[in-house]
C-alpha positions in Angstrom: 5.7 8.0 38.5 2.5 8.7 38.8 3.0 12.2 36.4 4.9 10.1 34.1 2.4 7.1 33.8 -0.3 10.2 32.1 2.3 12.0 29.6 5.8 11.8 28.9 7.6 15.3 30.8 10.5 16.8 31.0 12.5 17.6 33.9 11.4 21.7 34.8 7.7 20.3 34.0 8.4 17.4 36.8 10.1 19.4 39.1 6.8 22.0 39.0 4.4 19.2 39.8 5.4 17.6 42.2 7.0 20.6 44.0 10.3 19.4 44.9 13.6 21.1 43.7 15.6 20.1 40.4 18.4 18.1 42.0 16.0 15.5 44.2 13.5 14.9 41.4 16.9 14.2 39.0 18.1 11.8 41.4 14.9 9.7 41.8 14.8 9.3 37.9 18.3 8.3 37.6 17.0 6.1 40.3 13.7 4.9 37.8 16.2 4.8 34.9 18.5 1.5 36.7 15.5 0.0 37.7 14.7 0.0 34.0 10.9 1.6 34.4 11.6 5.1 33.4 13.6 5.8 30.0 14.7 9.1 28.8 15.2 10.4 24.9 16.7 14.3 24.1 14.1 16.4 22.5 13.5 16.5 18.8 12.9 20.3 19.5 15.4 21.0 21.9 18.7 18.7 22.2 19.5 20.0 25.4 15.9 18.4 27.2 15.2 15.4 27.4 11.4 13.6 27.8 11.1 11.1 30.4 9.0 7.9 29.7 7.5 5.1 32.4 7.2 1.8 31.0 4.1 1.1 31.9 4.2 -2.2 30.2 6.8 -3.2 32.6 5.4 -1.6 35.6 1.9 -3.4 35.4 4.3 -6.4 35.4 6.0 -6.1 38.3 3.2 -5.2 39.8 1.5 -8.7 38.7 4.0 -10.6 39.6 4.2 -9.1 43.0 0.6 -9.6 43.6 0.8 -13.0 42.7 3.6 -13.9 44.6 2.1 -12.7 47.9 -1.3 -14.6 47.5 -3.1 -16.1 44.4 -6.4 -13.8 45.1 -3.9 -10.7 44.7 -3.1 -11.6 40.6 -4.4 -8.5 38.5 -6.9 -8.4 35.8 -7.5 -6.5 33.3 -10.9 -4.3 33.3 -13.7 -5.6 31.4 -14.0 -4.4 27.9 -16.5 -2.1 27.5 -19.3 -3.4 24.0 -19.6 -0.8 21.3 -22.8 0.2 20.6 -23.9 0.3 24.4 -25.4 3.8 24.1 -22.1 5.7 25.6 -20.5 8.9 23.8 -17.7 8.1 21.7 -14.5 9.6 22.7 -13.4 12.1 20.6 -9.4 11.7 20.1 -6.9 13.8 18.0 -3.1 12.2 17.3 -0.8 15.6 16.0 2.9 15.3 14.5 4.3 17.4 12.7 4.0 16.3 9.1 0.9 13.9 9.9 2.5 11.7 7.2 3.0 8.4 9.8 3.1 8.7 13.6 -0.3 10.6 13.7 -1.7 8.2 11.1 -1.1 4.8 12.6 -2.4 6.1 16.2 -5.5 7.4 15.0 -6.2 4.5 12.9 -5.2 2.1 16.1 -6.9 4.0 18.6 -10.0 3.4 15.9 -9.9 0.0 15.3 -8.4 -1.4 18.3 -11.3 0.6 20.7 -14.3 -1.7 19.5 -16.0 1.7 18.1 -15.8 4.0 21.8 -12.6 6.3 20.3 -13.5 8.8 16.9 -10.2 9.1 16.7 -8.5 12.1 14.3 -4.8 13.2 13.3 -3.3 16.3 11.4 0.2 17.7 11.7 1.7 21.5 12.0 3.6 20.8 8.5 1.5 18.1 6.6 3.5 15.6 4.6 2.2 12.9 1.9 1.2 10.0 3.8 5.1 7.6 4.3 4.4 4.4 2.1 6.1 2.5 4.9 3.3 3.5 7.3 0.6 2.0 5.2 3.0 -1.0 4.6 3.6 -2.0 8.5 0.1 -1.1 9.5 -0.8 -3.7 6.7 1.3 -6.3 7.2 1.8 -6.1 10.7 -1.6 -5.0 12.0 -4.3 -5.5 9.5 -5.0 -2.0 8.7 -5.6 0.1 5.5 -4.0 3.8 5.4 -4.2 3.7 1.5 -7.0 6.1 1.7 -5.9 8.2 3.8 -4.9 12.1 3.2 -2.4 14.5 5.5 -4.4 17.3 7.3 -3.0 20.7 8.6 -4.4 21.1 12.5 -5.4 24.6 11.8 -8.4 22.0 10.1 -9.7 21.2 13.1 -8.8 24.2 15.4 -12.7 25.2 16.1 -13.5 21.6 16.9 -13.8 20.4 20.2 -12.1 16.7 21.1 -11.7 15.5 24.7 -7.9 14.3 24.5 -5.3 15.7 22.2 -2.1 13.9 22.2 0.7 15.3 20.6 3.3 12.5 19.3 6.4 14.6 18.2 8.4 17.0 20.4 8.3 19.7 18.1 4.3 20.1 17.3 4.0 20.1 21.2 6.1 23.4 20.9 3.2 24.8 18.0 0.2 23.1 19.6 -2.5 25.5 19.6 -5.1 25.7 22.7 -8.4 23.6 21.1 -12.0 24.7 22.6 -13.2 22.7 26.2 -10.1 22.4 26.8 -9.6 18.7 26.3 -7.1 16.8 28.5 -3.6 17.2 26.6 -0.8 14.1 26.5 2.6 14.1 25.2 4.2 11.4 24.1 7.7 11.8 22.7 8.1 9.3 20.1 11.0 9.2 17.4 10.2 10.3 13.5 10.6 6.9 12.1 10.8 8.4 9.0 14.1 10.2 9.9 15.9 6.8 10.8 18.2 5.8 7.6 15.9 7.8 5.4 17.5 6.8 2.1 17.8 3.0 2.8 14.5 1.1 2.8 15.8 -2.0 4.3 17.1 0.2 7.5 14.4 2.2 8.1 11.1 -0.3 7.9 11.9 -1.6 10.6 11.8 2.0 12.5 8.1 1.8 11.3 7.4 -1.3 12.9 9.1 -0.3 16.6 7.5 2.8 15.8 3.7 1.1 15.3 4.4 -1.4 18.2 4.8 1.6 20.7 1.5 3.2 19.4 -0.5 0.2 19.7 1.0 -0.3 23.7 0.9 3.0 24.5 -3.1 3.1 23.1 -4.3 -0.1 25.1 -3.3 1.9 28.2 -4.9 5.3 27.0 -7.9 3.4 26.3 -8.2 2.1 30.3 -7.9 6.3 31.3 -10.1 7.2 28.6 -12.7 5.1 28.1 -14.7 4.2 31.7 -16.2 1.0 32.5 -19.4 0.6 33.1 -18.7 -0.1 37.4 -16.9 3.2 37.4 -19.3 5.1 35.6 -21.7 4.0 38.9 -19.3 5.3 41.0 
């Protein structure tokens, strides 16, 4: 769990890191998977894997509940924000899919607004697509954000620049990724091309947008705790 809760993995990359053989580490997920905290989806670049997910959402429930349960002091909070502007480095961030035209896009304009100004946040693809129009519609409507501007970018753009987390978002640029200078810490998350759910019916396939832009934003509120410290770790 504790592998799965920093990048989604499949099950020869699990089996490596925590060092136990194929059929026990298989058994403990299908364990994860009826508890409901760990899902799995096949790989867009190779339909015989498939990428394990923890739901953290649901995990950091559990775990509140439970804490409350046993004794009122024991209820979690959250970690104080950290104020923009409070003399920190900004994190440098780069979302990749591979056409850039709407995964990529909403997470790097999330991770930049919703970070109060600690994420410079970037995206580019491996095969750069014009920007979806249903990604600018649902991060407009549904979270208050322009992509109207915005332009599809190659990564090769910014293969000389240095970042301190790349996140790849599709199964298949994870495949292409090339190694970036530092090296920054790299995350996988296997989302779905939303843009490949009923692509010729408009009514179907907005709504894939939406699921699509309401994983982003939960899966960036929990980055942002890793990534960004507080100010009582920091004097640690």
């Amino acid at each position: 769990m504790g592998e799965l809760a920093r990048s989604d993995r499949l099950v020869n990359e699990l089996t490596g890191l925590v060092g136990e053989p194929q059929n026990l580490v298989s058994y403990h997920l299908g364990q994860l998977r009826a508890a409901r905290l760990v899902s799995a989806r096949r790989s867009s670049a190779d339909g015989r894997d498939s990428y394990y997910t923890l739901d953290l959402g649901r995990v950091g429930h559990m775990l509140a509940t439970t804490g409350a349960a046993l004794h009122p002091g024991l209820r979690l909070a959250p970690p104080p924000a950290r104020p923009a502007g409070d003399g920190a480095a900004r994190v440098r961030v780069l979302f990749l899919c591979t056409g850039n035209s709407a995964r990529s896009q909403m997470a790097e304009a999330l991770a930049e607004a919703r970070s109060g100004g600690a994420v410079e946040a970037y995206s580019a693809g491996s095969n750069p697509k014009p920007l979806h129009p249903d990604a600018v519609r649902v991060m407009r409507e549904e979270h208050g954000i322009d992509l109207s501007g915005n332009r599809s970018k190659h990564l090769s753009e910014f293969a000389e620049q240095r970042f301190d987390w790349v996140i790849s978002l599709c199964d298949r640029v994870r495949e292409v990724c090339p190694e970036f200078p530092g090296p920054p810490q790299t995350v996988h998350w296997s989302i779905p091309d939303p843009s490949a759910v009923a692509p010729d019916d408009e009514a179907a396939g907005y709504p894939a947008f939406r699921t699509t832009a309401g994983e982003l934003e939960t899966r960036i509120g929990f980055l942002f705790a890793a990534l960004i410290p507080s100010k009582e770790e920091e004097k640690r």
